[in-house]
N, CA, C and O of each residue as an XYZ file, in Angstrom:
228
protein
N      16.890    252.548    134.860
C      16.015    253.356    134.017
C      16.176    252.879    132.576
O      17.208    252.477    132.037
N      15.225    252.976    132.173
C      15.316    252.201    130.485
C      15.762    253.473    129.816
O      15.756    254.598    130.318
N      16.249    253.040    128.305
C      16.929    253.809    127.614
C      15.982    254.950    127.043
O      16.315    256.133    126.969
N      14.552    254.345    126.584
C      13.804    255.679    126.306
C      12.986    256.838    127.820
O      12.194    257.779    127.769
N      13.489    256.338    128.666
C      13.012    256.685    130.004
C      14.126    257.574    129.941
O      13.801    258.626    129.391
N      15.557    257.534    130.372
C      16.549    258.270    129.694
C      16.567    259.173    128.647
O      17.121    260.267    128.758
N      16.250    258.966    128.074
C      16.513    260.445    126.171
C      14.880    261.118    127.155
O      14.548    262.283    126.940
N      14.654    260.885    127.423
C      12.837    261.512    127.701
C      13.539    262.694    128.592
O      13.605    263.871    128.238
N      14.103    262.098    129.944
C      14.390    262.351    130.791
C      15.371    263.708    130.840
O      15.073    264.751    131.422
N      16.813    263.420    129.975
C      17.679    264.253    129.275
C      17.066    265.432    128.587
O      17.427    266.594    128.774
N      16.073    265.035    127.743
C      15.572    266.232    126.685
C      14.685    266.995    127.598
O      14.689    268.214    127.424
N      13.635    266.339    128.895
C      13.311    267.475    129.771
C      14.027    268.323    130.637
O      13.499    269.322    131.127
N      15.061    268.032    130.835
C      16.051    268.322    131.408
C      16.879    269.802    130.833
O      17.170    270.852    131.406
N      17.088    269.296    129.408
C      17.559    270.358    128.091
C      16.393    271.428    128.054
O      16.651    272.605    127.805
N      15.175    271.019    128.292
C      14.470    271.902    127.666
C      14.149    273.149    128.936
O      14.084    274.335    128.614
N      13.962    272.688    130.417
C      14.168    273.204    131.249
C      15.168    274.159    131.696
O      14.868    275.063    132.476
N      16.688    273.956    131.104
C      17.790    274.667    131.355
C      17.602    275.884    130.390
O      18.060    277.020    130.510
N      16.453    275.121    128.951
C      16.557    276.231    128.318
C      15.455    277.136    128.009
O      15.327    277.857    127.020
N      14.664    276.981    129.031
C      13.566    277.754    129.440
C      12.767    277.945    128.851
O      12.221    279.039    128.709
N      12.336    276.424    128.094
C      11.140    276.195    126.772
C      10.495    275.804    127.862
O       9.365    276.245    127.653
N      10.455    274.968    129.454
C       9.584    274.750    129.954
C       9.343    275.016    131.221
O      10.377    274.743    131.830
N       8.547    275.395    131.937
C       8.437    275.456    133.488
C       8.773    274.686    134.577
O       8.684    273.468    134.420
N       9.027    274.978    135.321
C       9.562    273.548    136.415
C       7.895    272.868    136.753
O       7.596    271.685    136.915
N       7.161    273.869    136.778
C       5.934    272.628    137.119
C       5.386    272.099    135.664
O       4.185    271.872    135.812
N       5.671    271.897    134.716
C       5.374    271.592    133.519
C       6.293    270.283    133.455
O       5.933    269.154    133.123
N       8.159    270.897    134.037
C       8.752    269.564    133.875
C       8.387    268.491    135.118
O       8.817    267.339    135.168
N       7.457    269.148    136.158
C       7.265    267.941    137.171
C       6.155    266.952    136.706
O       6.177    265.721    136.714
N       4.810    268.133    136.145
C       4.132    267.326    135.438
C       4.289    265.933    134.187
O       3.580    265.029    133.744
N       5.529    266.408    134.027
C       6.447    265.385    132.699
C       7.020    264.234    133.678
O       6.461    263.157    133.470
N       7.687    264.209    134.370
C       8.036    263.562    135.315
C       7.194    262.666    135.998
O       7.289    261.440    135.958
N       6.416    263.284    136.588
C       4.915    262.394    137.346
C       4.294    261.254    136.356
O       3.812    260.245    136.871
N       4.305    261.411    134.902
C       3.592    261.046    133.942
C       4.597    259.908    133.196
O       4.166    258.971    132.523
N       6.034    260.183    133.457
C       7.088    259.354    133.004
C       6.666    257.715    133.282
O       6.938    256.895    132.405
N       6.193    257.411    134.164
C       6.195    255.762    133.610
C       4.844    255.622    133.044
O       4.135    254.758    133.560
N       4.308    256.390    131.973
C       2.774    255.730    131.411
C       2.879    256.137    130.381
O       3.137    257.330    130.219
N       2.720    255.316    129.373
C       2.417    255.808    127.577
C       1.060    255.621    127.599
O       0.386    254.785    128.201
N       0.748    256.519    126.856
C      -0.619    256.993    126.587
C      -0.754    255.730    125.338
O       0.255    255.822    124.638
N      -1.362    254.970    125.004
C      -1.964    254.475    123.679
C      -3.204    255.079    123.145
O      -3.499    254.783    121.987
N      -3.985    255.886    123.810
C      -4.718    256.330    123.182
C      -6.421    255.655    124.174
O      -7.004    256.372    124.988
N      -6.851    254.326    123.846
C      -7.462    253.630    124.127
C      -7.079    253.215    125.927
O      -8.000    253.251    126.744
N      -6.151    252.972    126.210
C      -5.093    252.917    127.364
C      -4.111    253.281    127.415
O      -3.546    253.807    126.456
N      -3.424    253.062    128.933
C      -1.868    254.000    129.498
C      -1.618    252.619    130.133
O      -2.098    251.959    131.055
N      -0.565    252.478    129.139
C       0.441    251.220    129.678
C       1.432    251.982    130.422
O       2.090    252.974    130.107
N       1.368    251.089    131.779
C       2.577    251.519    133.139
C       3.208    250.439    133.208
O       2.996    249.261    133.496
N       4.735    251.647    132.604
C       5.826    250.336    132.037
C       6.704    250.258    133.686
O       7.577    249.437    133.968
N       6.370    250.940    134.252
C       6.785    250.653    135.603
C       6.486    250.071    137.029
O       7.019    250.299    138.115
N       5.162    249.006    136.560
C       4.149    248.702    137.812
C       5.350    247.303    138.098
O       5.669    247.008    139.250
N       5.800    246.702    137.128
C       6.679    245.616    137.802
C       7.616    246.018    138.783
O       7.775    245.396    139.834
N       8.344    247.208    138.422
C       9.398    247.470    139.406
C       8.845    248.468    140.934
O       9.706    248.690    141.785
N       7.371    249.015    141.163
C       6.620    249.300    141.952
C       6.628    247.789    142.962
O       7.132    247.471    144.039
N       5.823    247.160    141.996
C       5.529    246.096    142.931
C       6.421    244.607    143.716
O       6.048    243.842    144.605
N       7.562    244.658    143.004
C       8.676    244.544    143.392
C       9.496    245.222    144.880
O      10.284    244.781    145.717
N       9.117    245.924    144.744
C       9.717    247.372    145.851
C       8.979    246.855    146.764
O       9.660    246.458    147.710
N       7.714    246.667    146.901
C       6.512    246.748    147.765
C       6.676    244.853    148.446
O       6.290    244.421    149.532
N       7.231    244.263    147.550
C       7.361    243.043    148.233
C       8.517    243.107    149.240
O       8.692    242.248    150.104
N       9.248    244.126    149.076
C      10.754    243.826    149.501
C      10.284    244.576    150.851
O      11.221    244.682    151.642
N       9.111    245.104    151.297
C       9.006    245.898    152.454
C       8.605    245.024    153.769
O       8.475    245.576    154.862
């Protein structure tokens, strides 16, 4: 897991224990974790390690 995939990950985590967010709010956060929005496009910083997986099958 990359390092900002991590602090993302942690702080939903924090925010969940501390009941700023819903569990389906933090799944929705989760589901959405490998895509940055740019605005114009959603770079999926995780399609290399998808498709990787998918060769190994």
């Amino acid at each position: 897991m990359r390092a900002v995939d991590r602090r993302r990950v942690q702080a939903l985590l924090r925010d969940l224990k501390a009941g700023k967010v819903t569990v389906g709010q933090a799944m929705d956060a989760l589901r959405d974790l490998p895509y940055q929005d740019l605005g114009f496009a959603k770079l999926d910083s995780h399609r290399d390690l998808r498709r990787a997986a998918s060769r190994r099958s």
